[in-house]
C-alpha positions in Angstrom: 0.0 0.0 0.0 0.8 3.5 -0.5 2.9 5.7 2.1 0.3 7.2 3.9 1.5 10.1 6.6 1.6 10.3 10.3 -1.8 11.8 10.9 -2.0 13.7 14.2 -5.1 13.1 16.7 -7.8 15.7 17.1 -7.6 17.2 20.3 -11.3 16.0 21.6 -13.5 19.0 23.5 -14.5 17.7 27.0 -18.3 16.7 27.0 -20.5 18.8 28.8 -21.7 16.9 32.7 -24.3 14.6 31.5 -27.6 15.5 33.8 -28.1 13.0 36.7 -31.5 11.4 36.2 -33.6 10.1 39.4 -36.1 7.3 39.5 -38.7 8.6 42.1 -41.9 6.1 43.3 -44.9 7.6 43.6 -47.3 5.6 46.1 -51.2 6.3 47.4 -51.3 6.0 50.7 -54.5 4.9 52.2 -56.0 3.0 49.3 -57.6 -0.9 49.2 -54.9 -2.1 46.7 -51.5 -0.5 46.4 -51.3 2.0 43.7 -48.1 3.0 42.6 -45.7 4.7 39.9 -42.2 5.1 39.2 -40.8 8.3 36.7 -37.5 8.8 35.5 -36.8 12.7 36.2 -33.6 14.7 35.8 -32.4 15.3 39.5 -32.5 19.7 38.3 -36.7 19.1 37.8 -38.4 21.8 39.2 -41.5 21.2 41.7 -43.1 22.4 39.5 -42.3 20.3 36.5 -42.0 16.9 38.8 -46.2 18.2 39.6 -46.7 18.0 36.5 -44.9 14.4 35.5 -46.7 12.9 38.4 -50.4 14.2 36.9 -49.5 12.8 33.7 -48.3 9.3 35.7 -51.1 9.1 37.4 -53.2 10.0 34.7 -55.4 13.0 36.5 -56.2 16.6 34.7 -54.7 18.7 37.4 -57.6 19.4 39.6 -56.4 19.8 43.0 -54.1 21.7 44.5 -50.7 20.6 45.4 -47.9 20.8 48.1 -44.7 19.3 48.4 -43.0 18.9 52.0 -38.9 18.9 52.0 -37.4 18.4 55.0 -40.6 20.2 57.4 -40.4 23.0 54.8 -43.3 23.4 52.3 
């Protein structure tokens, strides 16, 4: 085969953090059978945004308010 010349190596740009992704389970408490989901959500999801993956889990149109409780704080 022909000569074929030294080829120098790209210099590669580092890759951005790749987000950290959560699987959260969503359970009903007091309920005859258990009822239960899990979603896959990046771990920057807003309340607000994780509210709204868990209506769409669940399958309900958003018609009740909502409150999330982190450590005592709402």
């Amino acid at each position: 085969p022909p000569h074929q010349p030294h080829r120098r190596a790209r210099p590669v740009a580092p890759q951005a953090a790749l987000p950290t992704a959560v699987v959260l389970r969503v359970t009903l408490r007091d309920t005859a059978r258990p009822i239960w989901r899990d979603v896959l959500v990046a771990s920057s999801t807003s309340l607000h945004t994780l509210h709204l993956t868990i209506q769409a889990a669940m399958g309900w149109c958003d018609a009740h308010l909502y409150e999330f409780d982190v450590d005592g704080e709402s």
